[in-house]
C-alpha positions as a Markdown table, in Angstrom:
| # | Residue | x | y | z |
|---|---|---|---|---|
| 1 | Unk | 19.5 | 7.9 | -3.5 |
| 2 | Unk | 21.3 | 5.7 | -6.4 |
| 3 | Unk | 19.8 | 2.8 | -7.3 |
| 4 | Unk | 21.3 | -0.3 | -7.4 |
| 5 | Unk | 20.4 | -0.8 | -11.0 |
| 6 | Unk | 21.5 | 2.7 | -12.1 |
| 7 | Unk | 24.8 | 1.6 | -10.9 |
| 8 | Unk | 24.6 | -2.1 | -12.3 |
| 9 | Unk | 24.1 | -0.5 | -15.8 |
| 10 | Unk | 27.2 | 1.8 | -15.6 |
| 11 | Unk | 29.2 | -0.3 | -14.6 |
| 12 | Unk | 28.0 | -2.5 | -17.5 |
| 13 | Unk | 28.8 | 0.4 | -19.7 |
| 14 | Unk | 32.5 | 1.2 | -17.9 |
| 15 | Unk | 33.4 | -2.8 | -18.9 |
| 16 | Unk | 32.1 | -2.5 | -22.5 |
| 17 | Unk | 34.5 | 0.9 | -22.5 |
| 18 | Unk | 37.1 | -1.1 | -21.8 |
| 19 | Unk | 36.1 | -4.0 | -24.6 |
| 20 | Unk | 35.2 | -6.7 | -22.0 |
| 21 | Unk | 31.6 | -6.3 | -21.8 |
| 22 | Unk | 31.6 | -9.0 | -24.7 |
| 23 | Unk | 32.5 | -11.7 | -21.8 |
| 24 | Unk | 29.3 | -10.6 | -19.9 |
| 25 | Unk | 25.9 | -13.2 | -20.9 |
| 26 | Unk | 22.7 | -11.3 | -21.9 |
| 27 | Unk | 20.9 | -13.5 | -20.3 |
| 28 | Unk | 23.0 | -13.4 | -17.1 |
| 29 | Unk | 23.0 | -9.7 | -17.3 |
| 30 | Unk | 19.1 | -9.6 | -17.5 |
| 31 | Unk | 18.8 | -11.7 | -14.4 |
| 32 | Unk | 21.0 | -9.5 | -12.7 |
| 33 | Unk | 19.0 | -6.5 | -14.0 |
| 34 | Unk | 15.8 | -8.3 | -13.1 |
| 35 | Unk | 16.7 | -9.1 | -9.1 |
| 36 | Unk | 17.9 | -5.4 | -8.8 |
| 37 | Unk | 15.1 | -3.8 | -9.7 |
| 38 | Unk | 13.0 | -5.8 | -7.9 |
| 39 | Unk | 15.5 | -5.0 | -4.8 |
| 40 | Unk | 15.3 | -1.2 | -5.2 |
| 41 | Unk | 11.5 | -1.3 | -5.3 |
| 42 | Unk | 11.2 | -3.1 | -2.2 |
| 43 | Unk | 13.4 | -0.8 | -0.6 |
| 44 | Unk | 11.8 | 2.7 | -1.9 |
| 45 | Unk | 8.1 | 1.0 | -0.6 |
| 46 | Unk | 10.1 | 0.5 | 2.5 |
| 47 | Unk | 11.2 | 4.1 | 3.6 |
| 48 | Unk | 8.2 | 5.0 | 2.1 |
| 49 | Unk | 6.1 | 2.9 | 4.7 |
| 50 | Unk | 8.0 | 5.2 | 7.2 |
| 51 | Unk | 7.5 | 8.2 | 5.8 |
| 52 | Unk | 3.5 | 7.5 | 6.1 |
| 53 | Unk | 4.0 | 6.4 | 9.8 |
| 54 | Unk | 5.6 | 9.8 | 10.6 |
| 55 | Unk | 2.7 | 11.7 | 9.5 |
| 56 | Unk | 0.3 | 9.6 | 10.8 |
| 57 | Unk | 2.3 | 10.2 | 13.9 |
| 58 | Unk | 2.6 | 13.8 | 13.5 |
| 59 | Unk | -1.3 | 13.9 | 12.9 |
| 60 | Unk | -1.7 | 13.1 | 16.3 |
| 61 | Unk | -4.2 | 9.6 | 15.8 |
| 62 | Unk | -4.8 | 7.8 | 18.9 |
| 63 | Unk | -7.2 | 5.7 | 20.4 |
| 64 | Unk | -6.7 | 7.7 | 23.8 |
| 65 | Unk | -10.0 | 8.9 | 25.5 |
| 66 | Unk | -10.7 | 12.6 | 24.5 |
| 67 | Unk | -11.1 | 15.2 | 27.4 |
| 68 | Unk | -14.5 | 15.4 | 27.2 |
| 69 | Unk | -15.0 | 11.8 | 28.5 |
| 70 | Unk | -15.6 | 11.2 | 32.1 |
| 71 | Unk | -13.2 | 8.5 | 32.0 |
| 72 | Unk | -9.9 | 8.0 | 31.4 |
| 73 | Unk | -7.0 | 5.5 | 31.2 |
| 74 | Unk | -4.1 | 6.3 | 33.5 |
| 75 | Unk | -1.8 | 3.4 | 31.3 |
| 76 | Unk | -1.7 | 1.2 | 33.8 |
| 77 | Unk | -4.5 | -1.0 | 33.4 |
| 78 | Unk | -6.6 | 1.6 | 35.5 |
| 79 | Unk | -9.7 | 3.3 | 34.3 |
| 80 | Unk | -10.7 | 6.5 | 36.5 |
| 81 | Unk | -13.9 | 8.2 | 35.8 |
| 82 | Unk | -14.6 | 11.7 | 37.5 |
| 83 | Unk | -18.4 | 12.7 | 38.4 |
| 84 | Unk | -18.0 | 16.1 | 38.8 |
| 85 | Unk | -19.9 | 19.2 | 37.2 |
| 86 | Unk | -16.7 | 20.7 | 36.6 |
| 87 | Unk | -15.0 | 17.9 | 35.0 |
| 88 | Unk | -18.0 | 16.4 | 32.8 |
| 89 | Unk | -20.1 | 17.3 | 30.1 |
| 90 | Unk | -23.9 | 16.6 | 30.1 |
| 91 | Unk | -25.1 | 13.9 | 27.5 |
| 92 | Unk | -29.4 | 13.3 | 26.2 |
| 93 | Unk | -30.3 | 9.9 | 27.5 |
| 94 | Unk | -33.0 | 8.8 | 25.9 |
| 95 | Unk | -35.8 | 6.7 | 27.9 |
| 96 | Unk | -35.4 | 9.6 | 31.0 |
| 97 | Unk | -37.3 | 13.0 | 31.4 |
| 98 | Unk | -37.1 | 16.2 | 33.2 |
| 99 | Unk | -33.7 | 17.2 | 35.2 |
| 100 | Unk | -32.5 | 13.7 | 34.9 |
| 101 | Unk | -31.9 | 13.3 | 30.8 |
| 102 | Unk | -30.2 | 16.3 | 31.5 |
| 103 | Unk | -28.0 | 15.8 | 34.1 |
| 104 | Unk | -27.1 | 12.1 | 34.0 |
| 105 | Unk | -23.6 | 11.2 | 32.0 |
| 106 | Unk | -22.6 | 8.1 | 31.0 |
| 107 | Unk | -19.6 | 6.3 | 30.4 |
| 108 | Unk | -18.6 | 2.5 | 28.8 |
| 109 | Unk | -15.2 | 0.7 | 29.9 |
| 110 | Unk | -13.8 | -2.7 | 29.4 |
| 111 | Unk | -11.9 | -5.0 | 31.3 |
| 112 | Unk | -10.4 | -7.7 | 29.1 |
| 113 | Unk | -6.5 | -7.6 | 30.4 |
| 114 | Unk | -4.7 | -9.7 | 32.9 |
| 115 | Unk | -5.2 | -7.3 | 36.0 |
| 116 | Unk | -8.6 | -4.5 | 35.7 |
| 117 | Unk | -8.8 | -1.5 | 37.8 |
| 118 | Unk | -11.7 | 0.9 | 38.0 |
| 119 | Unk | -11.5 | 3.8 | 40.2 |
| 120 | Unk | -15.1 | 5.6 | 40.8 |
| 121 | Unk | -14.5 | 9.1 | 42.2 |
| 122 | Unk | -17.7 | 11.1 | 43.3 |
| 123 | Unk | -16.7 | 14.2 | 43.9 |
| 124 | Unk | -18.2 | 17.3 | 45.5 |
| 125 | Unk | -22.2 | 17.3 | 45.9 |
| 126 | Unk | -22.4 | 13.4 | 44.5 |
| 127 | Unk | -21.9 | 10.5 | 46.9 |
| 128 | Unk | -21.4 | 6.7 | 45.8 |
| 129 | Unk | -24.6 | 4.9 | 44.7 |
| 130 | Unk | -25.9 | 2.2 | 46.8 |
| 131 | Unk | -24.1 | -0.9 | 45.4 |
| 132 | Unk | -20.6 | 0.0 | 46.1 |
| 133 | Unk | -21.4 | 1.3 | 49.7 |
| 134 | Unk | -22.7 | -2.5 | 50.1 |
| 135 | Unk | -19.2 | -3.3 | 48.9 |
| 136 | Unk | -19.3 | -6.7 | 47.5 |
| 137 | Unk | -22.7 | -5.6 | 45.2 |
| 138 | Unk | -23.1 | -3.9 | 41.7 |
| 139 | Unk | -25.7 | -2.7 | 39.5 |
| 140 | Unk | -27.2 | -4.7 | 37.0 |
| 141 | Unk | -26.0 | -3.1 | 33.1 |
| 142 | Unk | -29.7 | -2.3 | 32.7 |
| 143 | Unk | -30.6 | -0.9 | 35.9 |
| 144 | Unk | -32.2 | 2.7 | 36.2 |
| 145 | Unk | -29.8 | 4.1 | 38.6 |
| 146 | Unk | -32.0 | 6.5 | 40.5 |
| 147 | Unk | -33.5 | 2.6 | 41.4 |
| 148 | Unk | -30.2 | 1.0 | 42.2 |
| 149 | Unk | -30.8 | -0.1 | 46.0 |
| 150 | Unk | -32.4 | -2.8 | 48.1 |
| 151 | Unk | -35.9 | -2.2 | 47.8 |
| 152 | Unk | -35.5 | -1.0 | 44.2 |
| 153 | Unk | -38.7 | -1.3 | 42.1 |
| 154 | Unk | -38.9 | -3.4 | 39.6 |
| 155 | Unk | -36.7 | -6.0 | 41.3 |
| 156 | Unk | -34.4 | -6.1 | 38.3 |
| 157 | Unk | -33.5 | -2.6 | 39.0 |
| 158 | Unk | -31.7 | -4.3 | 42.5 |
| 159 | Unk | -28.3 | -4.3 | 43.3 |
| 160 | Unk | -26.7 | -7.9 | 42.6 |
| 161 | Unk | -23.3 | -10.0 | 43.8 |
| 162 | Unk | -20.7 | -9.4 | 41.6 |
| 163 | Unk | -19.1 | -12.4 | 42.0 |
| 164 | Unk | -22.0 | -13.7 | 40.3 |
| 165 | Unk | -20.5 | -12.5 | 37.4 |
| 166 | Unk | -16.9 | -13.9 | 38.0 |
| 167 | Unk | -15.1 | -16.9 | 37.8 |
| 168 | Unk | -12.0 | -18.2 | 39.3 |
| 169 | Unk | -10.2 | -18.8 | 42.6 |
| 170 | Unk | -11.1 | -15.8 | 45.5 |
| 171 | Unk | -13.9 | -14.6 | 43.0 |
| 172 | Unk | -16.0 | -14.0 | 46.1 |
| 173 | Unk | -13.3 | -12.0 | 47.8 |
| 174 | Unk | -13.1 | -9.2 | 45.1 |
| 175 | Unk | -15.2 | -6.2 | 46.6 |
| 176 | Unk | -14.8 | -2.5 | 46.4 |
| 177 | Unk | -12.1 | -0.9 | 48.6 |
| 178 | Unk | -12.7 | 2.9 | 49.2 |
| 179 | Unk | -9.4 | 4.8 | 48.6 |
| 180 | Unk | -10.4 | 7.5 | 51.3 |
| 181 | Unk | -10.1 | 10.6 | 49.2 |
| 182 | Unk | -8.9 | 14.0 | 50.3 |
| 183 | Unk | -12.0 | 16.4 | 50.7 |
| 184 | Unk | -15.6 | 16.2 | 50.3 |
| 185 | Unk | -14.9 | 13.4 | 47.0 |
| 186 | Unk | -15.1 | 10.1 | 47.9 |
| 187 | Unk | -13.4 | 7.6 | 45.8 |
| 188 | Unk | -14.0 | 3.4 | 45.7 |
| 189 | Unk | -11.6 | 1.0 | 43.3 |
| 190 | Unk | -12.4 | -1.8 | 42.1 |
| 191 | Unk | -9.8 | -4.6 | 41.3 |
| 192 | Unk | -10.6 | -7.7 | 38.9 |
| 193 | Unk | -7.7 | -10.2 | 38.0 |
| 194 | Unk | -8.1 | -11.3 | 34.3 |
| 195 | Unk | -8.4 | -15.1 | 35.6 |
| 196 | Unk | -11.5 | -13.8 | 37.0 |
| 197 | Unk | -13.0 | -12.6 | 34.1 |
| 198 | Unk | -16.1 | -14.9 | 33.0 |
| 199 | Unk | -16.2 | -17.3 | 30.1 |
| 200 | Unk | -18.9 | -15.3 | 28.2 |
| 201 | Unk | -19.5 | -11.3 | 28.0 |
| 202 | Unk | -21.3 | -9.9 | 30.3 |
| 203 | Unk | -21.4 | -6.6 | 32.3 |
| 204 | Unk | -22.6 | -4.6 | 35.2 |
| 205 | Unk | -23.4 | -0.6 | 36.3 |
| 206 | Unk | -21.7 | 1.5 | 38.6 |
| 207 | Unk | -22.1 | 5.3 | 39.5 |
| 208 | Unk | -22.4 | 8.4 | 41.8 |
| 209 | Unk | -25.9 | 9.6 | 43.5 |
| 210 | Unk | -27.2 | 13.3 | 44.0 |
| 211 | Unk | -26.5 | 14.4 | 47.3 |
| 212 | Unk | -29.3 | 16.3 | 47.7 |
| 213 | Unk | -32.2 | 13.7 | 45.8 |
| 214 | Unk | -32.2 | 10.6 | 44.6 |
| 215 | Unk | -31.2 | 11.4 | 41.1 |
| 216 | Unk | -28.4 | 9.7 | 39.6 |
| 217 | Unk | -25.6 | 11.9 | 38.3 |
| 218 | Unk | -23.6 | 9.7 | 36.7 |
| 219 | Unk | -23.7 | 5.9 | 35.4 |
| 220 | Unk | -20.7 | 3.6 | 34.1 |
| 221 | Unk | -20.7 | 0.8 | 32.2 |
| 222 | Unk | -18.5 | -2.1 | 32.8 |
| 223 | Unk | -18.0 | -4.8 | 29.7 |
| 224 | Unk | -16.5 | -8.2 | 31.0 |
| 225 | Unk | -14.8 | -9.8 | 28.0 |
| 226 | Unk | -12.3 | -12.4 | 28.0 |
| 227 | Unk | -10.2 | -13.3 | 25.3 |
| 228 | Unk | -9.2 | -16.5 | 24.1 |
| 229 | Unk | -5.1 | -17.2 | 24.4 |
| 230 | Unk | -2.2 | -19.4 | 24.2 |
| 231 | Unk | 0.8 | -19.5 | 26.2 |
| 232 | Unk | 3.1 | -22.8 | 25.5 |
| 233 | Unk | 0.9 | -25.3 | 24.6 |
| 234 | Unk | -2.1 | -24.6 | 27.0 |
| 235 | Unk | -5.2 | -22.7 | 25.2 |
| 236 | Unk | -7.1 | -21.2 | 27.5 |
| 237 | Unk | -10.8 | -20.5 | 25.8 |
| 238 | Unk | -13.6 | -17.7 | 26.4 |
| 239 | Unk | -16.7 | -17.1 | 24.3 |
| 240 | Unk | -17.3 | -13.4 | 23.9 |
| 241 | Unk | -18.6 | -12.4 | 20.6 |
| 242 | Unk | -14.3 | -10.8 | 20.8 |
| 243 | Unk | -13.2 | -13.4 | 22.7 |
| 244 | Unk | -12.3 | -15.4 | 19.3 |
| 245 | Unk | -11.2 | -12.7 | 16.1 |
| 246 | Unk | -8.0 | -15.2 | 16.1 |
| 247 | Unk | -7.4 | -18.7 | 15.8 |
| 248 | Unk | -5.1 | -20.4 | 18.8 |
| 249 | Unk | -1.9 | -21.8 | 17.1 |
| 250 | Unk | -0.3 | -24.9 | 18.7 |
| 251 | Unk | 2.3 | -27.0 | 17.4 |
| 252 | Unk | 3.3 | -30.8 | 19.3 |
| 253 | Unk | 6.8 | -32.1 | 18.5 |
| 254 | Unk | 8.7 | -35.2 | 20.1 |
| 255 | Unk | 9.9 | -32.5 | 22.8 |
| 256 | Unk | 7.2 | -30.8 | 23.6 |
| 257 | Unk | 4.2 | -33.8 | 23.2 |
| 258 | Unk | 1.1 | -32.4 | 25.3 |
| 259 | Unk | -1.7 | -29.8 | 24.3 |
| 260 | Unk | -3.8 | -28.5 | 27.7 |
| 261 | Unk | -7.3 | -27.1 | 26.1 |
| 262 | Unk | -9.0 | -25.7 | 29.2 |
| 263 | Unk | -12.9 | -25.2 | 28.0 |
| 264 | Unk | -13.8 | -24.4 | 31.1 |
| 265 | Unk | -17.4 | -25.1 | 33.4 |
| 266 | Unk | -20.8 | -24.7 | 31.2 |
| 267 | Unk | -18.2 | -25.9 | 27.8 |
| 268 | Unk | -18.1 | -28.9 | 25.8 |
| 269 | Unk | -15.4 | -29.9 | 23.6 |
| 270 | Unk | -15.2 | -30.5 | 19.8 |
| 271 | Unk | -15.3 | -32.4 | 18.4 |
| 272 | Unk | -18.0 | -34.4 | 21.0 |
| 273 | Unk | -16.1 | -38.1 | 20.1 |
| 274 | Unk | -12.4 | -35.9 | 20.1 |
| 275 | Unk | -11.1 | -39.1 | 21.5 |
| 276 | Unk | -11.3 | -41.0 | 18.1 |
| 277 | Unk | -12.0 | -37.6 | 15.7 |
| 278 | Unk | -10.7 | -34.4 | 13.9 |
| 279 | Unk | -11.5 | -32.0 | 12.1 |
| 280 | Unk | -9.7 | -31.1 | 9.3 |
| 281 | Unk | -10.4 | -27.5 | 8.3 |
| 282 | Unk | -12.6 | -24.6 | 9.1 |
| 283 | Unk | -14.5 | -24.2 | 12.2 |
| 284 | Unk | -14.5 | -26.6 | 14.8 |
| 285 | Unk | -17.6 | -29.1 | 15.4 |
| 286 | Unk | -19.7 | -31.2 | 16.9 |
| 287 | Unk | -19.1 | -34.0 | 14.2 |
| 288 | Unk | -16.3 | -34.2 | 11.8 |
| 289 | Unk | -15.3 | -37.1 | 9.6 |
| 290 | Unk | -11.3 | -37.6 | 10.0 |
| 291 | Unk | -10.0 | -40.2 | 12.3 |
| 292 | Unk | -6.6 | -40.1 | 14.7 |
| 293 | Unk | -5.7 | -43.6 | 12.8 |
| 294 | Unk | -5.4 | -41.9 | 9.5 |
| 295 | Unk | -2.8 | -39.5 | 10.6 |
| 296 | Unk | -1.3 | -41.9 | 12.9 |
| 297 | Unk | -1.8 | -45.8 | 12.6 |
| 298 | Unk | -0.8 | -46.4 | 16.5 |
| 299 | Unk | -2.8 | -44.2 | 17.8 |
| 300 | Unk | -4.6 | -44.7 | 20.9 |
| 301 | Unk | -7.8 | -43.0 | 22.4 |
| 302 | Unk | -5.8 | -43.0 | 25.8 |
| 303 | Unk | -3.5 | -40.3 | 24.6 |
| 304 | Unk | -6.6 | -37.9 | 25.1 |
| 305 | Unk | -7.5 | -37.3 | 29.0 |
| 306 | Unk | -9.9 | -35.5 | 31.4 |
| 307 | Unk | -7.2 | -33.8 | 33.8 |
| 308 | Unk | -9.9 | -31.4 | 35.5 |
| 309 | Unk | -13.8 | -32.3 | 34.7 |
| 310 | Unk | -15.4 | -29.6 | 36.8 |
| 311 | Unk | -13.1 | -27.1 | 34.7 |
| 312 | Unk | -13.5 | -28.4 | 31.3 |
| 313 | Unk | -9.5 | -29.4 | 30.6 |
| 314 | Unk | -8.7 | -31.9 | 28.6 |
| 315 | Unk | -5.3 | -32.8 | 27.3 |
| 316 | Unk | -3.8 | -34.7 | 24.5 |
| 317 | Unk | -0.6 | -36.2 | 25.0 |
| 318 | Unk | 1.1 | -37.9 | 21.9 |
| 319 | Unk | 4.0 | -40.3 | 23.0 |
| 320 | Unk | 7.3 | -39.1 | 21.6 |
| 321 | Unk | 8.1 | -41.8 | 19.4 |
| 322 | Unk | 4.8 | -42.0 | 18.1 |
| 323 | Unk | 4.6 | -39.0 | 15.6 |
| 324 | Unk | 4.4 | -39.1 | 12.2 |
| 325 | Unk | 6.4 | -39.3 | 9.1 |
| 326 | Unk | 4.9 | -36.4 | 7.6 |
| 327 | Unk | 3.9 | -33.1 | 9.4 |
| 328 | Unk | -0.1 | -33.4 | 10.2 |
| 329 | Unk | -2.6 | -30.5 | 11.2 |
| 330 | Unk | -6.0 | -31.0 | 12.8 |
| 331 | Unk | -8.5 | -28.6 | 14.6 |
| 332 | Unk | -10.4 | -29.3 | 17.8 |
| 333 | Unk | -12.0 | -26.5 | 19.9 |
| 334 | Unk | -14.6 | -25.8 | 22.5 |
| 335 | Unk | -18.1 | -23.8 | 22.5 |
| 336 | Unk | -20.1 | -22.4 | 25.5 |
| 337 | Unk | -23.1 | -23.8 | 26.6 |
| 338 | Unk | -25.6 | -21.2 | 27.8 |
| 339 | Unk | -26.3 | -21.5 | 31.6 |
| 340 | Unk | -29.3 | -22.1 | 32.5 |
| 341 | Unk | -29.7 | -19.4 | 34.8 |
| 342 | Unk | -29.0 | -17.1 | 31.4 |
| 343 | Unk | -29.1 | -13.5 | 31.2 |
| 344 | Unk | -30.6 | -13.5 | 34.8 |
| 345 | Unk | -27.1 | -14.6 | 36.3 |
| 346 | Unk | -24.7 | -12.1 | 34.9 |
| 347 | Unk | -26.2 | -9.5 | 32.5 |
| 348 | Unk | -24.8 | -8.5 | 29.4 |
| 349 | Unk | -25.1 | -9.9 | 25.9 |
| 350 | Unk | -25.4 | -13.8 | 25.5 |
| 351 | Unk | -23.9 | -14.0 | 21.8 |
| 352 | Unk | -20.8 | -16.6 | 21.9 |
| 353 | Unk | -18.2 | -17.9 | 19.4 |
| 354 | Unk | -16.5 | -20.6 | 18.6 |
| 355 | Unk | -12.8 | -21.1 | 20.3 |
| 356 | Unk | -11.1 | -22.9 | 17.0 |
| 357 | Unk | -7.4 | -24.5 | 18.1 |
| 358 | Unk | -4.6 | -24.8 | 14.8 |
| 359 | Unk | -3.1 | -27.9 | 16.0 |
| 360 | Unk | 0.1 | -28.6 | 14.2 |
| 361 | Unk | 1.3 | -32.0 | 14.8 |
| 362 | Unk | 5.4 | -32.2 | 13.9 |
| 363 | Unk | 7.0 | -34.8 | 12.3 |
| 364 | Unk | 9.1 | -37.6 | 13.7 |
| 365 | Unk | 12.8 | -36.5 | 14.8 |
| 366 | Unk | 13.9 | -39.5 | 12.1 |
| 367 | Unk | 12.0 | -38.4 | 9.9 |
| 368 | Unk | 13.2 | -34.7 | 10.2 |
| 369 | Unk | 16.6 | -36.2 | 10.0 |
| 370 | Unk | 16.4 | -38.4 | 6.3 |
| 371 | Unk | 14.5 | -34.7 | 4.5 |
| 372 | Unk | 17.6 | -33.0 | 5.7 |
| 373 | Unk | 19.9 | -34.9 | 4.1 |
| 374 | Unk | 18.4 | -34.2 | 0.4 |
| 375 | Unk | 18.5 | -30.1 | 1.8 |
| 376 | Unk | 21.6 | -30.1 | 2.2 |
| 377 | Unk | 22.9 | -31.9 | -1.1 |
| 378 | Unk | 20.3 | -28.8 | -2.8 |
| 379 | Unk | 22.5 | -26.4 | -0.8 |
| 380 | Unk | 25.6 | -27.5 | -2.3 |
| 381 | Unk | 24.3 | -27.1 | -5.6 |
| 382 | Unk | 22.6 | -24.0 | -5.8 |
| 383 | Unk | 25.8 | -23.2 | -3.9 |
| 384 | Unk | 27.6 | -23.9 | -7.2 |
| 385 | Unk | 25.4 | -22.4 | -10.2 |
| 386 | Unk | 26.0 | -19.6 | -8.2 |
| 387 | Unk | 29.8 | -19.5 | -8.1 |
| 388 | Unk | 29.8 | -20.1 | -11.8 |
| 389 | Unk | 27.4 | -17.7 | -12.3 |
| 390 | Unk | 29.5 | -15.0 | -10.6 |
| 391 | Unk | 32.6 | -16.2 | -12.6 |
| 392 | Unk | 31.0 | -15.7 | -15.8 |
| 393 | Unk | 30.0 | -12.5 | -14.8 |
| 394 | Unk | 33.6 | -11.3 | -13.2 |
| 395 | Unk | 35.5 | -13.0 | -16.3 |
């Protein structure tokens, strides 16, 4: 491949040939020499970058389950995992002795996406455990599975109501659904909409029983996380210790003036006087310093309302002609407070984080209209020195 340069210097030397490289400035031909460069490294780090994608492509990298797992991901938002002798491999479980720690495998899946399916298939000698055959009941993450049932000793060992865990509209119509499977298998789904998913992380066991004892054969983990996100200018918050590895960006402009921050039930908001208060970098909190009026001299704490109190939404609505003359930036967020009922309720880890909102406030259309007007006169004349440069350069 020639490079721009290469061919910028011979042509250099096919004008000086011809006795009019004389007319050419040294200091316009550095430049020249300067930007080309830089152009031909960009583009050699560029096919480069594809070059190392294709191998790492032909290496075969993937986050895809390996064979060996008893669960798999069908792409589809569905999880299937197989306990079956033939289709498993034994793992050591620590804490268990005997035939069990060798017998039992385990398995960990998340749901964190807009629709969740798990399909449990108990193939064979194994039958479902006790919890989905009461179909609207799971296994606590920490139950002993061999224990999973009604009168299960110690009590924490019981099955529990999964919609317990959830949140949402219809949470306490979710339930298992057996998909009546061909043979001796039997096979139960599980469906959980992503607006179900609850504010914090928490999780829950399923599995497959022995046929012929008690033993369990098989035990699967479910991880409940949802994730903060953003769509228009609604931010929907969770508190997960995922739920926030990115900050929510929102911008507010004469056209599109509202910001919907749904913290949801057991949140609070922050800053805790956001009516009057900002913060102005970092993390949200409880208390920050920076006032609406310094930002915008009219404002009024009425812009901020409680659309939804038993849901935690709040918005902030900034009448058109009311932004500023500058372009402004603030943070507000939310945080989870604990429930009371804690661990007890839903299972799981009780770490949280912080859901921090970028607010970028936009400003006014008039004055987005007078900065243009200097733009466009600095237009016209880098417009010329480049002209003249060119003519130096062509004459």
């Amino acid at each position: 491949m020639e490079l721009l340069s290469d061919r910028y210097l011979r042509y250099l030397s096919n004008r000086r040939s011809f006795g009019s490289g004389s007319r050419c400035r040294a200091s316009f031909a550095c430049t020249m020499m300067f930007l080309l460069v830089v152009l031909d490294y960009a583009d050699m780090k560029r096919e480069a970058g594809v070059f190392v994608s294709g191998v790492l492509a032909a290496t075969g990298q993937s986050s895809e389950a390996t064979a060996e797992s008893i669960c798999q991901s069908d792409g589809e938002n569905t999880t299937i995992c197989a306990c079956g002798d033939s289709q498993i491999r034994d793992r050591q479980v620590s804490g268990l002795s005997g035939a069990a720690a060798n017998s039992l495998k385990q398995a960990s899946v998340m749901f964190s996406g807009p629709t969740n399916k798990l399909t449990v298939i108990c193939d064979g000698s194994h039958v479902p455990d006790y919890s989905q055959a009461l179909k609207d009941k799971v296994c606590p993450v920490d139950a002993d599975m061999t224990q999973c049932r009604n009168n299960g000793k110690p009590p924490a060992n019981q099955p529990i109501i999964l919609a317990g865990l959830l949140r949402g509209e219809n949470a306490a119509e979710i339930q298992w659904v057996d998909d009546n499977a061909p043979h001796s298998n039997k096979s139960f789904s599980l469906r959980i909409p992503g607006s179900n998913l609850p504010l914090s992380d928490k999780a829950f066991s399923v599995g497959c029983m022995k046929k012929t004892n008690s033993d369990a054969s098989c035990k699967v983990t479910v991880n409940l996380v949802k994730l903060s996100q953003t769509t228009g200018n609604t931010v929907e918050c969770a508190y997960g210790a995922t739920s926030n590895a990115s900050r929510q960006q929102v911008t507010l402009s004469p056209t599109q003036n509202t910001l919907t921050l749904i913290c949801g039930n057991d949140s609070a908001i922050l800053p805790t006087d956001y009516r009057t208060h900002f913060c102005s970098t970092g993390n949200a909190q409880e208390s920050c310093a920076e006032t609406y009026e310094s930002i915008i001299p009219q404002y009024e704490d009425s812009w901020w309302t409680t659309s939804s109190p038993e849901n935690g939404t709040y918005k902030l609505a900034i009448p058109s002609d009311m932004f500023p003359e500058e372009e402004k930036r603030i943070v507000v967020g939310c945080k989870y407070a604990q429930s009371k009922a804690g661990k007890a309720d839903g299972g799981g880890t009780s770490t949280s984080s912080i859901c921090n909102v970028d607010v970028t406030i936009s400003a006014s259309t008039s004055a987005a209209s007078d900065a243009s007007v200097p733009s466009v006169k600095c237009m016209a004349l880098s417009t010329a020195v480049v002209l003249g440069a060119g003519f130096l350069f062509l004459n």
